[in-house]
C-alpha positions in Angstrom: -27.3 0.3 19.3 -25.9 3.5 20.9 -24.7 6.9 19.2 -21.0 6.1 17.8 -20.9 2.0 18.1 -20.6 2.1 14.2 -18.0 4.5 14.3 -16.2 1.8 17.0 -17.0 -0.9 15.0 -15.9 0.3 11.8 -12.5 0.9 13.4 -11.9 -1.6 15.5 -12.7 -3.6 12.3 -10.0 -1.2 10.4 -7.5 -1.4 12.6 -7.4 -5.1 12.9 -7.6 -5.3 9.1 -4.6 -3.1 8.4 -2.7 -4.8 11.2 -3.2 -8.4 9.7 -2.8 -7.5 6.2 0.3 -4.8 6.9 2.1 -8.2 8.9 1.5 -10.4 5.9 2.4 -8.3 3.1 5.3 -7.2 4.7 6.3 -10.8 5.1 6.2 -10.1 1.1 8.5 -7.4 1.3 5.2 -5.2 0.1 4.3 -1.8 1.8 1.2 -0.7 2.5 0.7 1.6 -0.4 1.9 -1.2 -3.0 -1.0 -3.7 -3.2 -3.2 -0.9 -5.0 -0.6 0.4 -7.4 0.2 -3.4 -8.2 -3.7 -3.5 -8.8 -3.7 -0.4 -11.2 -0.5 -2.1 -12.8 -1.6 -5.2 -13.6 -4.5 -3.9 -15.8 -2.7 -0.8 -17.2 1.1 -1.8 -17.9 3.1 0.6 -19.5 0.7 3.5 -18.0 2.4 6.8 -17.5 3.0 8.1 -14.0 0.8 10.8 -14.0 -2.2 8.5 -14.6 -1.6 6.2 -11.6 -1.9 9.4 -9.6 -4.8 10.8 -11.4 -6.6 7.0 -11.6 -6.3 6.2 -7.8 -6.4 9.7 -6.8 -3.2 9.6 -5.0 -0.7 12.7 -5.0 1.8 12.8 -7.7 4.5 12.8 -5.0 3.3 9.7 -3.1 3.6 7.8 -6.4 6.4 8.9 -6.9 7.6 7.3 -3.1 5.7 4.1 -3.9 7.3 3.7 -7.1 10.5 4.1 -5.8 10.3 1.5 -3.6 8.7 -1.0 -5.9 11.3 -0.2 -8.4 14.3 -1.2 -6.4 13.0 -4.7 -5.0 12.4 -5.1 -8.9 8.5 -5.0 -8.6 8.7 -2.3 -11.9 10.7 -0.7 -13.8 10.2 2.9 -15.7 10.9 4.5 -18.5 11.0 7.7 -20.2 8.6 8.5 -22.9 10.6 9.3 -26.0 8.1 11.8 -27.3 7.5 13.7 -23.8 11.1 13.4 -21.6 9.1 14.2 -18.3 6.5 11.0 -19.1 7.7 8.3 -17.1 6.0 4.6 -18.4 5.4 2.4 -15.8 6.0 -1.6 -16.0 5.4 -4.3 -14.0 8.2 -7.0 -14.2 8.2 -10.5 -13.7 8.2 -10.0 -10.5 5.9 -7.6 -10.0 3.8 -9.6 -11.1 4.4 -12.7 -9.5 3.9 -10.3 -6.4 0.7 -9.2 -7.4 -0.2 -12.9 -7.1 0.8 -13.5 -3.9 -0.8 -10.2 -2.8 -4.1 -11.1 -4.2 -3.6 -14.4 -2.0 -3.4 -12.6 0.9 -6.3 -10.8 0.5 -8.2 -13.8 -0.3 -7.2 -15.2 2.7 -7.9 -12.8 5.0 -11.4 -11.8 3.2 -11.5 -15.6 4.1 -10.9 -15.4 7.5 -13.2 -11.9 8.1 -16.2 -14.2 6.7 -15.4 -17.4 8.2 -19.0 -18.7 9.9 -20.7 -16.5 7.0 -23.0 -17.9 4.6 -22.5 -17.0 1.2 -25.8 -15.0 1.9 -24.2 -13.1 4.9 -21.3 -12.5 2.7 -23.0 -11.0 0.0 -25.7 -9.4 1.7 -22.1 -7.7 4.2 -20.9 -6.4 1.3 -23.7 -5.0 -0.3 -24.6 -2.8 3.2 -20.9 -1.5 3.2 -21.2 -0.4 -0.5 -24.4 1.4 0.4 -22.8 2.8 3.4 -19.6 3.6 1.7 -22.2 5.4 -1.0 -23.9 7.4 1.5 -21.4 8.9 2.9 -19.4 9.2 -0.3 -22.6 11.2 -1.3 -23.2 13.3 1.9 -19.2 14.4 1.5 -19.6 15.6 -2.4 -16.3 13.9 -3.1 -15.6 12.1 -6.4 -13.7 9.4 -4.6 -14.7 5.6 -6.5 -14.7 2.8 -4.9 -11.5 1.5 -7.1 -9.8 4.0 -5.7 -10.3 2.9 -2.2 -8.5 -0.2 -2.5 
C-alpha cells in the first residue's frame, strides 16, 4: 500500500456513493441535504429550527434552504411558537414521513449493494475499522463533530 491510496480509495468510494444515492433519491424528489433532516425529524417532531441546526451541526441558514424545500413538496410543515414569534416548530407530515421510508429503503439498498459478497463478519468487522478511522481523525482534528451528525 502506497502514500495516499486510502485517500483515493476513500474517494473514489465517496464519489460513487453520492452519485448512486443522489440519482435515487432524486428519483424521490429528495435533495441531498433532506435524508438527514428527515432523520433528525422523525425522532424529534415538532423540534424548533434552531435545534435541527444546533443537533446536526448544520448552519442556521442551510436549514433554513432545506426546510424550504421540504416544505413546499409537503415533506413538513412549520409553525410559529406562540410563546417566542421567532421559534419556528418543525413537523413532519404524512408525507414526510412516508418519504423517510422510502429514503431509509434506499439506503438499505445501497448499504446492500456496497456489501454484496461480504460476510456478515466482513460487514461488521468494515464498519467497525471506519468508526475507528472516522474516530481518529475526528480526534487528531479537535472537532466536536458526532458521528449522527455525519449522516
Amino acid at each position: 500500500m502506497k502514500i495516499g491510496d486510502l485517500h483515493k480509495l476513500l474517494a473514489r468510494v465517496y464519489r460513487i456513493h453520492r452519485k448512486c444515492s443522489y440519482t435515487r433519491l432524486a428519483q424521490l424528489d429528495v435533495t441531498p441535504g433532506q435524508p438527514r433532516l428527515l432523520d433528525y425529524l422523525i425522532q424529534h417532531d415538532g423540534c424548533i429550527q434552531k435545534d435541527i441546526s444546533t443537533d446536526c451541526d448544520l448552519e442556521p441558514a442551510t436549514v433554513t434552504n432545506i426546510l424550504i424545500g421540504m416544505e413546499k413538496s409537503d415533506l413538513i410543515r412549520r409553525e410559529c411558537d406562540p410563546n417566542d414569534r421567532r421559534s419556528m416548530h418543525v413537523y413532519l407530515t404524512e408525507k414526510g414521513m412516508q418519504t423517510h421510508k422510502q429514503v431509509e429503503a434506499v439506503f438499505a439498498q445501497l448499504e446492500g449493494e456496497c456489501f454484496e459478497g461480504f460476510s456478515k463478519d466482513e460487514k461488521k468487522l468494515s464498519m467497525q475499522l471506519m468508526q475507528r478511522m472516522y474516530e481518529n481523525l475526528k480526534k487528531a482534528d479537535g472537532t466536536s463533530l458526532d458521528a449522527k451528525s455525519d449522516q
